[in-house]
N, CA, C and O of each residue as an XYZ file, in Angstrom:
756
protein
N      20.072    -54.130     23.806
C      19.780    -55.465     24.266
C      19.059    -55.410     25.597
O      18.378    -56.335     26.038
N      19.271    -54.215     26.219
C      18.965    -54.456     27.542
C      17.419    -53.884     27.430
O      16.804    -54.358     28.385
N      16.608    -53.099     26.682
C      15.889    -52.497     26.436
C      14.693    -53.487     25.549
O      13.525    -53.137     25.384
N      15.336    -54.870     25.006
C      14.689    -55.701     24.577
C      14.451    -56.827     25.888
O      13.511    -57.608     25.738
N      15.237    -56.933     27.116
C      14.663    -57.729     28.160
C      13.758    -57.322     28.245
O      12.831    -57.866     27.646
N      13.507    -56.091     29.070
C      12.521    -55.494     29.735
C      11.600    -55.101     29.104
O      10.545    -55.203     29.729
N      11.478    -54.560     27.827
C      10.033    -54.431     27.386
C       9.450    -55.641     26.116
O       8.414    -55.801     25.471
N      10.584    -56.221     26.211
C       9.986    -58.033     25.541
C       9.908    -57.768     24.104
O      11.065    -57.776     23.682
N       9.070    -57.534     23.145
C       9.146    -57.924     21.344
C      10.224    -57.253     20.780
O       9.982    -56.052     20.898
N      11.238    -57.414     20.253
C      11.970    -56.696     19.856
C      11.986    -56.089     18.309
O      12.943    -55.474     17.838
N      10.825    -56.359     17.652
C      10.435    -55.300     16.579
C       9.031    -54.321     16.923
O       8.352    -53.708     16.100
N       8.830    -54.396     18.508
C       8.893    -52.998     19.211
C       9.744    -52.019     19.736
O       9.477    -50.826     19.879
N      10.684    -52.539     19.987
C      11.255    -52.159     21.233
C      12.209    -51.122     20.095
O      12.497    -49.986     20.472
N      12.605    -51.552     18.867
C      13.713    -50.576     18.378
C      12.529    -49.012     18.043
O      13.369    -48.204     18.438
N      11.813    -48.475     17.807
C      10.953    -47.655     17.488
C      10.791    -46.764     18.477
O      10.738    -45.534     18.477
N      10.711    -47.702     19.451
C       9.926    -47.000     21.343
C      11.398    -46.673     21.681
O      11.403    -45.639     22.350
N      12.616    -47.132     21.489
C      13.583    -46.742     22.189
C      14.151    -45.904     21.516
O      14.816    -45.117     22.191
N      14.172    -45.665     19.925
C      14.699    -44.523     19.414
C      13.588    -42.794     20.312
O      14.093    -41.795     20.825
N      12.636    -43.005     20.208
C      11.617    -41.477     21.409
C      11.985    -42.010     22.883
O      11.232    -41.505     23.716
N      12.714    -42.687     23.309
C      13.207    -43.021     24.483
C      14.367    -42.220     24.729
O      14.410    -41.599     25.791
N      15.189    -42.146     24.025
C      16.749    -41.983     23.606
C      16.389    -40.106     23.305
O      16.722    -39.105     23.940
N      15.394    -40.342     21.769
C      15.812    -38.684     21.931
C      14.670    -38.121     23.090
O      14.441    -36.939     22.836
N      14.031    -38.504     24.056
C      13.687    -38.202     25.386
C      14.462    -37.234     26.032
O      14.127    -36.167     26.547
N      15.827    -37.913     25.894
C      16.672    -37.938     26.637
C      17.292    -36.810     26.363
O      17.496    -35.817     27.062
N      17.675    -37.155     24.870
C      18.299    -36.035     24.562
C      17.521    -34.548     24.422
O      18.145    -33.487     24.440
N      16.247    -34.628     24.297
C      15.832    -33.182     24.871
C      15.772    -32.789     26.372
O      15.346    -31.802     26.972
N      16.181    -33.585     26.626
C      15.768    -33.266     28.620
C      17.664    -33.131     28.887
O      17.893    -32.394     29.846
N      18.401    -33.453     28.509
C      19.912    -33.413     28.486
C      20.138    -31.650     27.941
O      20.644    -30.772     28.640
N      19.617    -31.475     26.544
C      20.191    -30.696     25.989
C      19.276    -29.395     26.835
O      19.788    -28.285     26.980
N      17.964    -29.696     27.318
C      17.257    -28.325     28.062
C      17.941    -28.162     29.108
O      18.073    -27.024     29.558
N      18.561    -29.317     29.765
C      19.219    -29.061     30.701
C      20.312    -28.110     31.255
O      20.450    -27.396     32.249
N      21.167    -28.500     29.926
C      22.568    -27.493     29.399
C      22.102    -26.182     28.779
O      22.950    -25.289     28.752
N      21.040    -25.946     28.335
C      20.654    -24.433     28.260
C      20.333    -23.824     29.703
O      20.526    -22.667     30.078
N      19.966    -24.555     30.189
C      19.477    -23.644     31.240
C      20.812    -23.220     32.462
O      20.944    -22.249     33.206
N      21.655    -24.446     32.231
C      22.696    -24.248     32.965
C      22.901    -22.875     32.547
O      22.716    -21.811     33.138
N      23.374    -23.181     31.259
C      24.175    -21.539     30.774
C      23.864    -20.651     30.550
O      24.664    -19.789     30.185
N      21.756    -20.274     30.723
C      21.395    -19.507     30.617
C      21.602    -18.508     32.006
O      21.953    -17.329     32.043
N      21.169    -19.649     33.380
C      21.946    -19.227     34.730
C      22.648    -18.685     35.220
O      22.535    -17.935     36.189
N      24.077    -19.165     34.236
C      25.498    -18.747     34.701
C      25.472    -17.291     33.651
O      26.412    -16.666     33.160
N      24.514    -17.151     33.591
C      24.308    -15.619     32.269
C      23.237    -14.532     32.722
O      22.399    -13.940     32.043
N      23.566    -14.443     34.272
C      22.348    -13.890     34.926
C      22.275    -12.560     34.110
O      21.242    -12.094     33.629
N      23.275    -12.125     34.043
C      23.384    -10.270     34.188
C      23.253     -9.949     32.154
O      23.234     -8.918     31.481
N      23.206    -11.041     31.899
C      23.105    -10.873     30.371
C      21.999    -10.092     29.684
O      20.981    -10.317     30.338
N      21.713     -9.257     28.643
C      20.571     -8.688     28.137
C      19.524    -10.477     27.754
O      18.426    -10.823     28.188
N      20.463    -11.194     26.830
C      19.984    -12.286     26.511
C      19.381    -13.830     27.202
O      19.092    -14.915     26.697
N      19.370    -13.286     28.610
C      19.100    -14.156     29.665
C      17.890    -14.627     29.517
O      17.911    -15.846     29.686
N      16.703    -14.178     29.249
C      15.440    -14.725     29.359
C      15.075    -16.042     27.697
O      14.251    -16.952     27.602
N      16.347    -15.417     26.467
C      16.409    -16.332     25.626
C      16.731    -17.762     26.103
O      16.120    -18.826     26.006
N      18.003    -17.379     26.699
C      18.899    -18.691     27.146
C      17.615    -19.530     28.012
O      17.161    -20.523     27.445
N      17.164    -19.236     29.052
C      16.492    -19.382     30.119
C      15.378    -20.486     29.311
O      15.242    -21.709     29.369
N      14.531    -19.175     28.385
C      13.336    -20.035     28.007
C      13.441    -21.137     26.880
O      12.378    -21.607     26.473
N      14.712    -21.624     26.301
C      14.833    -22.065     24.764
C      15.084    -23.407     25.987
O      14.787    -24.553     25.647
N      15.552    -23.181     27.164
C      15.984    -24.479     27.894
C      14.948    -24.869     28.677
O      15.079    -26.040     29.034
N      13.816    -24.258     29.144
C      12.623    -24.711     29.681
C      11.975    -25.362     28.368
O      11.424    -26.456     28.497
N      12.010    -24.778     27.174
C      11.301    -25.548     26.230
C      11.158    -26.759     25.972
O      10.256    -27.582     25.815
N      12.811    -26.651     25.956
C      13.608    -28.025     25.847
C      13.376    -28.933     26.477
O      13.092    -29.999     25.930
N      13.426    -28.794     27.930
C      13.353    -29.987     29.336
C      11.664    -29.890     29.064
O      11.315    -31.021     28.727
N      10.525    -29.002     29.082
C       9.361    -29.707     29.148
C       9.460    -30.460     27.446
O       9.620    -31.575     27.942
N       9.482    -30.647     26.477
C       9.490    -31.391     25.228
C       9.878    -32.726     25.873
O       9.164    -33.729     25.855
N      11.387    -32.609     26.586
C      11.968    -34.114     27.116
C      11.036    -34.757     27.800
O      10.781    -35.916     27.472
N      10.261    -34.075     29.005
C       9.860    -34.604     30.049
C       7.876    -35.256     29.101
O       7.244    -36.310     29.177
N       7.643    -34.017     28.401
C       6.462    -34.482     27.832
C       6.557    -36.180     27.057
O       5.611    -36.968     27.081
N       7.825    -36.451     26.448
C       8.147    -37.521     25.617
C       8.713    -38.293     26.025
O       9.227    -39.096     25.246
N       8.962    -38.484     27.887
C      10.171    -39.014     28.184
C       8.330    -40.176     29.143
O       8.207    -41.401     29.126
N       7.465    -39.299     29.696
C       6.752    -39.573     30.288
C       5.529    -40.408     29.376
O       4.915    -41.365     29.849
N       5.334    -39.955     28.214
C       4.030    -40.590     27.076
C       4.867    -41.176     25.906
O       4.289    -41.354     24.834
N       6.710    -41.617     26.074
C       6.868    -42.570     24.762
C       6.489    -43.596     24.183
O       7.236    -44.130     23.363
N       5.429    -44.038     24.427
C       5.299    -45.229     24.145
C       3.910    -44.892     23.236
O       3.715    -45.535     22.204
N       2.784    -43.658     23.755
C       2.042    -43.431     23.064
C       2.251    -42.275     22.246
O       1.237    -41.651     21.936
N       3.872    -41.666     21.640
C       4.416    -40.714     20.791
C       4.194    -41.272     19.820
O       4.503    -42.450     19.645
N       3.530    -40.450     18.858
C       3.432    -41.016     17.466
C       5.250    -40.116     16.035
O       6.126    -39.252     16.030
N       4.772    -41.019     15.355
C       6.274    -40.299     14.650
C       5.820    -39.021     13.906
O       6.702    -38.410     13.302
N       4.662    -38.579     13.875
C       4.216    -37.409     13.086
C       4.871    -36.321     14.900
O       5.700    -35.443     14.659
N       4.572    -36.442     15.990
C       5.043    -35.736     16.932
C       6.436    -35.387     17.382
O       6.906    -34.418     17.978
N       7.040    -36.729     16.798
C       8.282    -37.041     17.265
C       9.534    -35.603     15.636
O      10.646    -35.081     15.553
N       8.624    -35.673     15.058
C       9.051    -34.626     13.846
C       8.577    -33.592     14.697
O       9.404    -32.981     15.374
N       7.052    -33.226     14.784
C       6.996    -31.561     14.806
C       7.967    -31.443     16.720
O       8.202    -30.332     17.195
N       8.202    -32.218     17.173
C       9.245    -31.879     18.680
C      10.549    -31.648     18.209
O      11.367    -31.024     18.884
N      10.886    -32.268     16.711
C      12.463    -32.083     16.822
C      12.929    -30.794     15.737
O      14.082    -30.402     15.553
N      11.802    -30.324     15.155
C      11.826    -29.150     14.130
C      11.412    -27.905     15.537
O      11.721    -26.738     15.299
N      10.964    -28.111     16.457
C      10.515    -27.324     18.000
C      12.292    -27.367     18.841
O      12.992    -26.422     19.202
N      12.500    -28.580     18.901
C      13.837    -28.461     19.721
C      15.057    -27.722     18.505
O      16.067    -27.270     19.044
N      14.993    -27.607     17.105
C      16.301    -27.479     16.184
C      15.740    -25.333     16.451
O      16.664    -24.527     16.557
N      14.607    -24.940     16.493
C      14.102    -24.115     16.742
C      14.875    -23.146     17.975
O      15.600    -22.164     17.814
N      14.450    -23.779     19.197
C      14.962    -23.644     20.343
C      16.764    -23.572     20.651
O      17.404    -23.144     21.612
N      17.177    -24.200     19.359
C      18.746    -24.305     19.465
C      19.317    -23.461     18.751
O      20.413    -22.977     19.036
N      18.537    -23.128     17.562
C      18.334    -21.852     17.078
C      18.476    -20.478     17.823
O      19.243    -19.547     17.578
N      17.796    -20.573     18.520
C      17.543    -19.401     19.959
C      18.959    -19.008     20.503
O      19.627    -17.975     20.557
N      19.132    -20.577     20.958
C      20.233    -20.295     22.039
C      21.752    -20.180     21.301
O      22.695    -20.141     22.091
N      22.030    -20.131     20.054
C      22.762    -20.327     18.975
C      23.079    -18.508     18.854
O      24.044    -17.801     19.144
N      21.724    -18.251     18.278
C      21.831    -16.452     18.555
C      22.102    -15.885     19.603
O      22.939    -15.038     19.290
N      21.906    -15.823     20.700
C      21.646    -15.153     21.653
C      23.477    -15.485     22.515
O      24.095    -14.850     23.370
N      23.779    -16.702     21.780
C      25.458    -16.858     22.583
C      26.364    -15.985     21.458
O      27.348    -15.276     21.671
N      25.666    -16.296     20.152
C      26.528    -15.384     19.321
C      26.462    -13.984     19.561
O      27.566    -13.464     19.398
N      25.358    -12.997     19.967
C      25.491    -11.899     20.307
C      26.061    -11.330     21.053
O      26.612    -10.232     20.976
N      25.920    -12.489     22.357
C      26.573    -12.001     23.845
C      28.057    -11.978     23.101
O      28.773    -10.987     23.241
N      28.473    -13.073     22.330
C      30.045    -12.350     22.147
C      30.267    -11.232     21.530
O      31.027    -10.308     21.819
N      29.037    -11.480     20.031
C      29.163     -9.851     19.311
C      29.727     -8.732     20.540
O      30.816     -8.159     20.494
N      28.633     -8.574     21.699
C      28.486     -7.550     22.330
C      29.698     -7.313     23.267
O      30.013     -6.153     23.535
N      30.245     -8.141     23.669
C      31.494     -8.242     24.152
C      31.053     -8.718     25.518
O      32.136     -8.893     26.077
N      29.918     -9.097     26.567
C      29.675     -9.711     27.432
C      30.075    -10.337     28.387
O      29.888    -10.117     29.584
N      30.928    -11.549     27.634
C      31.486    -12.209     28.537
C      32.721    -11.316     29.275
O      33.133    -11.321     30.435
N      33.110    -10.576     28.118
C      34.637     -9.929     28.744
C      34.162     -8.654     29.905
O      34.846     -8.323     30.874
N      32.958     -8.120     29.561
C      32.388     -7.476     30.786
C      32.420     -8.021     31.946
O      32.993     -7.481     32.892
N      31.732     -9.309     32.042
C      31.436    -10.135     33.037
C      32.435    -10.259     33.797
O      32.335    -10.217     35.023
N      33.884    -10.484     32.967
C      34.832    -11.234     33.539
C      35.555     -9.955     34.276
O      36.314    -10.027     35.242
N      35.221     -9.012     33.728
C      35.761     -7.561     34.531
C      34.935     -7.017     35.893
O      35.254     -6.108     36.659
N      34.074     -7.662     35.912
C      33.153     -7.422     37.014
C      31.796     -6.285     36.342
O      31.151     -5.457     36.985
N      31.745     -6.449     35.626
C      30.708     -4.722     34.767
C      29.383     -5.818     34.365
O      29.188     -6.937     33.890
N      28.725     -4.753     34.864
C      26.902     -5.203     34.468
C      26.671     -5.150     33.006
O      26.268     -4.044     32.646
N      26.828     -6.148     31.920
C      26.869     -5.895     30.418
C      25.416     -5.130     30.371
O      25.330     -4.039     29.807
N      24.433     -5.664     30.904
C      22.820     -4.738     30.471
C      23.140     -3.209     30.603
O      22.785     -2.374     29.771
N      23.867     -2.930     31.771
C      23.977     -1.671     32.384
C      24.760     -0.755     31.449
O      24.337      0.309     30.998
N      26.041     -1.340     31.197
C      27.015     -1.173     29.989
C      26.162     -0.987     28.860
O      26.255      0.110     28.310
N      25.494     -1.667     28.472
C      24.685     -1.930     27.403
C      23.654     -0.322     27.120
O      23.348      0.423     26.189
N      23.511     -0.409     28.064
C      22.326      1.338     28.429
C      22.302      2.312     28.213
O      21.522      3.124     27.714
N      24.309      2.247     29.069
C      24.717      3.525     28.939
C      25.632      3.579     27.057
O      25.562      4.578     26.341
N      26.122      2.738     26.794
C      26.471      2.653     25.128
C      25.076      3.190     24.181
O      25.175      4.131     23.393
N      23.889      2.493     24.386
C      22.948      3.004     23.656
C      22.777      4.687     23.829
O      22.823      5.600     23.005
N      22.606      4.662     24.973
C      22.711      6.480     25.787
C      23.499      6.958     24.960
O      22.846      7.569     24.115
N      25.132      7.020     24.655
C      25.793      8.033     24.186
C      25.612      7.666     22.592
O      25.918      8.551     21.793
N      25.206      6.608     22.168
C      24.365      6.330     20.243
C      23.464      7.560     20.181
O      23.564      8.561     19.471
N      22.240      7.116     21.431
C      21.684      8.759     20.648
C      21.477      9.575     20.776
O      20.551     10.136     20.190
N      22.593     10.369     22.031
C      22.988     11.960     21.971
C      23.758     11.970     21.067
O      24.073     13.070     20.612
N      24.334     10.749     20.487
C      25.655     11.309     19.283
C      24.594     11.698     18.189
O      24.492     12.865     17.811
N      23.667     10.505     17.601
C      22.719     11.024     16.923
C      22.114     12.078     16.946
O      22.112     12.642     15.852
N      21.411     12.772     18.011
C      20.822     13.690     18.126
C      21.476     14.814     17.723
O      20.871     15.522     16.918
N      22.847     15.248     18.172
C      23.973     16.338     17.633
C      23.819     16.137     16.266
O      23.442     17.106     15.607
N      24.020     15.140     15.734
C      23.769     15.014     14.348
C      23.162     14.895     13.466
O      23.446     14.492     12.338
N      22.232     15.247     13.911
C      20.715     15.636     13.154
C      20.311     16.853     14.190
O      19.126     17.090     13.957
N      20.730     17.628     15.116
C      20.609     19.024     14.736
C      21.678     19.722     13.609
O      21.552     20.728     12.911
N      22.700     18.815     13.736
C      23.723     19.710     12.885
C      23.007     19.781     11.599
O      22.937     20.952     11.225
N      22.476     18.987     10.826
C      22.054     18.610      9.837
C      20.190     19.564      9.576
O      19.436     19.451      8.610
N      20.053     20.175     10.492
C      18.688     20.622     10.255
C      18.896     21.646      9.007
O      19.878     22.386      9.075
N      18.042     21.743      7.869
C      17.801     23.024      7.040
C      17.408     24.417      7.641
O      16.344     24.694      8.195
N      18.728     25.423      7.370
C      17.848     26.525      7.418
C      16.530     27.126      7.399
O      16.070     27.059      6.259
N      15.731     27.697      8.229
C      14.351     28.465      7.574
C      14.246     28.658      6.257
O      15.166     28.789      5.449
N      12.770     28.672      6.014
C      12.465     28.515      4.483
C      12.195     29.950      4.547
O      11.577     30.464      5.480
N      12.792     30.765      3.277
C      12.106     32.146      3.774
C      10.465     32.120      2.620
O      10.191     31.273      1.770
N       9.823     33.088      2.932
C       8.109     32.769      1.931
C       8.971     32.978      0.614
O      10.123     33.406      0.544
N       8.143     32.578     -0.397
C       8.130     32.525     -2.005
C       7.730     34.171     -2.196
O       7.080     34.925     -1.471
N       8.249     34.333     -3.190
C       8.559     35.721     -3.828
C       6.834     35.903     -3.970
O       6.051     34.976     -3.767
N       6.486     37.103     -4.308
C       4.756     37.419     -4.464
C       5.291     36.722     -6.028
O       6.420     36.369     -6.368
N       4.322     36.702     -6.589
C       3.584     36.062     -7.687
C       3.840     37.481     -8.994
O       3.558     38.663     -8.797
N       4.248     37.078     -9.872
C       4.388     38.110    -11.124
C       3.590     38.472    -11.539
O       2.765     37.586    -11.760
N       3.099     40.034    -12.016
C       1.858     39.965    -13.367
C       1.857     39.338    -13.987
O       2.930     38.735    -13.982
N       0.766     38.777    -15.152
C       0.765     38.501    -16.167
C       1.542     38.935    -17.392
O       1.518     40.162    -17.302
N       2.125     38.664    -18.337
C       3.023     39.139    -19.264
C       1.755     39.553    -20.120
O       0.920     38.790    -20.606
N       1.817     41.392    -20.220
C       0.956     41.313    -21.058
C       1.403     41.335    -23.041
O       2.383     41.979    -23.417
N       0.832     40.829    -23.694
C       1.363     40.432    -24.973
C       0.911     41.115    -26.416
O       1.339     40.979    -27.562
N      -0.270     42.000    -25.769
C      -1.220     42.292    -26.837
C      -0.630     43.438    -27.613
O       0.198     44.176    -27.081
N      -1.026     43.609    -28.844
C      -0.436     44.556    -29.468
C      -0.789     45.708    -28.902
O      -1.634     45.632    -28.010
N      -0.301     46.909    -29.225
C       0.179     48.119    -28.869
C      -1.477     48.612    -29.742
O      -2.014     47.960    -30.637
N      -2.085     50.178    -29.021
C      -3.626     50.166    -29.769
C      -3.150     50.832    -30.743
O      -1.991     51.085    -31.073
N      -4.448     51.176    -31.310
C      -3.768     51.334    -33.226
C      -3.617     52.840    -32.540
O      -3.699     53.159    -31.354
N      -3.322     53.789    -33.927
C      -3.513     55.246    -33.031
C      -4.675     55.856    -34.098
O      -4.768     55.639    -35.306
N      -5.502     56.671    -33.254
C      -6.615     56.783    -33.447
C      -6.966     58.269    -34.012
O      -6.825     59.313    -33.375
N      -7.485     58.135    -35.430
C      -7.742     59.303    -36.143
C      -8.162     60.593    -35.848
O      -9.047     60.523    -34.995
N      -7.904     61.851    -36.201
C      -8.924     62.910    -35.949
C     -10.250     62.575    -36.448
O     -10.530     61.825    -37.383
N     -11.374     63.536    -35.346
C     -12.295     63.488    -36.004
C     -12.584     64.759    -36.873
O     -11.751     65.652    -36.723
N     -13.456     64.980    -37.626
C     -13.259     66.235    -38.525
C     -13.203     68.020    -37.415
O     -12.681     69.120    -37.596
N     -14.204     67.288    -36.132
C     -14.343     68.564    -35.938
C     -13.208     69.106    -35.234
O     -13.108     70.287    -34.902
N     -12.084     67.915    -34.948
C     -11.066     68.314    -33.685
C      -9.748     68.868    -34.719
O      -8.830     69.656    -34.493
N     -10.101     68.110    -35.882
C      -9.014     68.664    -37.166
C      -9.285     70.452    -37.500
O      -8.540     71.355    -37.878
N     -10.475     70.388    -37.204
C     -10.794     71.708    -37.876
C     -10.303     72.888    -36.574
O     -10.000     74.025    -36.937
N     -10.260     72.578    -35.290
C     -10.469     73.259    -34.007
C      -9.303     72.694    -33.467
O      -9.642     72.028    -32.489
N      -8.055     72.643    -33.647
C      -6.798     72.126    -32.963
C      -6.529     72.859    -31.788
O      -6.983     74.000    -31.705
N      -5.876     72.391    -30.885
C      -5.397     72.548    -29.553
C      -4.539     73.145    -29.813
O      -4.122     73.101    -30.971
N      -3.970     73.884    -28.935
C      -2.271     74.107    -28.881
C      -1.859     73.494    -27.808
O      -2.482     73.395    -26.750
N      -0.580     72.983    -28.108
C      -0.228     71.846    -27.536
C       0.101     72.525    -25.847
O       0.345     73.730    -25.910
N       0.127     72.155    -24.921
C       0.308     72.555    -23.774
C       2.041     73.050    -23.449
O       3.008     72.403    -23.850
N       2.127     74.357    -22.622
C       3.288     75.070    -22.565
C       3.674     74.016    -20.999
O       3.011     73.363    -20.194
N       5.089     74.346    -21.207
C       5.641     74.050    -20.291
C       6.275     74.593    -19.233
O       7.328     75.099    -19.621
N       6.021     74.792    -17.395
C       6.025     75.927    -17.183
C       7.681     76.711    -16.906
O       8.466     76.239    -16.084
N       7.786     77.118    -17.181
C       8.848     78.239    -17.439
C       9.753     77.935    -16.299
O       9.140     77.740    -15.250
N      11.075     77.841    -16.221
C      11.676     77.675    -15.065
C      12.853     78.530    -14.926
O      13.640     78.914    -15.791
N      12.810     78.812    -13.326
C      12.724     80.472    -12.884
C      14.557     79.859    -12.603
O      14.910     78.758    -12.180
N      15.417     81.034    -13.020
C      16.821     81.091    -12.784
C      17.313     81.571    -11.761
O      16.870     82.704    -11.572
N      17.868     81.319    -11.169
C      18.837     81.849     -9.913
C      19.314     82.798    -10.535
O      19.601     82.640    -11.721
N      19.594     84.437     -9.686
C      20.586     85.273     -9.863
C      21.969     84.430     -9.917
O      22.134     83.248     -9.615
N      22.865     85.323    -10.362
C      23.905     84.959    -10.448
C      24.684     85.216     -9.093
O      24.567     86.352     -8.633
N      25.276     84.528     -8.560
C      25.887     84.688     -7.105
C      27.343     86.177     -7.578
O      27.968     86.582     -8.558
N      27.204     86.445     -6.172
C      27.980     87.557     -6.629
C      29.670     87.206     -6.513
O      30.066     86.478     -5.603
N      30.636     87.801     -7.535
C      31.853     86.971     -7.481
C      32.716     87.569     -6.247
O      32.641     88.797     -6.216
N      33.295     87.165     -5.509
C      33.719     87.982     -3.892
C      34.516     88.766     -4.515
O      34.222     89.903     -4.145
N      35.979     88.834     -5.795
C      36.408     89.422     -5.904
C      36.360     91.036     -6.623
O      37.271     91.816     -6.902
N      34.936     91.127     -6.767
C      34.345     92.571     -7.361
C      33.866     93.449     -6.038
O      34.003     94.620     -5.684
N      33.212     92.223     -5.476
C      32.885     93.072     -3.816
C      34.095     93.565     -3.548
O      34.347     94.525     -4.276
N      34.882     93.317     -2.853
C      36.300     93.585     -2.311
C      36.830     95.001     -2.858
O      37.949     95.406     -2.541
């Protein structure tokens, strides 16, 4: 009612005051991100918190300052931009608890710092464990086999007349020479 004094037709005024209202509520809700992005100095996730709430407050301030010439095609792509942004800050609070953060904080411990040195001992643990895991040396591959040979055996091959007629004698074998007989000690004696 009070919004129909002051800007007078009142089948204006309900349209202009709904981008009035959520004005507000983006410049409210950037507000409260940024608070808590603040109070989240030492956080890895600080620059999320930080920027999802600057987004926020300039969207408010852009719509809070030109509502009257916001069209409703803008007033959609700002609030699919702000559900975006809440998105952000939605993750980034859920992690800090994943990560255990706050309870750092509250102990006095730098969670980033914490954070550093946890990754640090991930991958010397890794690293041990993938040397443990390395394969032995390859030793070289065996040399390579002959060929299997397969062919038949050659035929055996005839006399000719003149070697039938003129035979060899077959070759001697040479004679192999005997040791004396050792002498028996008990004849010496």
């Amino acid at each position: 009612a009070g919004l129909s004094m002051k800007f007078g037709d009142p089948k204006t005024v309900g349209p202009v005051s709904l981008v009035f209202v959520l004005a507000l509520v983006f410049f409210g809700s950037g507000a409260a991100k940024l608070f808590t992005g603040f109070s989240a100095q030492r956080s890895r996730y600080f620059l999320y918190l930080v920027g999802s709430g600057a987004v926020s407050v300039l969207m408010g301030i852009v719509v809070l300052f030109n509502w009257q010439s916001v069209s409703n095609g803008l007033i959609g792509v700002l609030l699919g931009l702000e559900t975006l942004a809440d998105a952000v800050v939605m993750a980034a609070l859920a992690l800090r608890d994943r990560d255990g953060e706050v309870a750092m904080e509250s102990l006095g411990l730098d969670p980033a710092a914490e954070a550093a040195k946890a990754e640090a001992r991930r991958d010397a643990a890794a690293a041990t464990a993938a040397a443990a895991l390395v394969p032995p040396p390859v030793a070289a591959p065996p040399a390579p086999l002959a060929p299997l040979d397969i062919s038949p055996p050659p035929a055996p091959v005839a006399p000719t007349p003149a070697a039938a007629a003129n035979p060899q004698p077959a070759p001697r074998k040479p004679a192999v020479k005997k040791a004396p007989p050792k002498p028996d000690p008990e004849t010496l004696a």
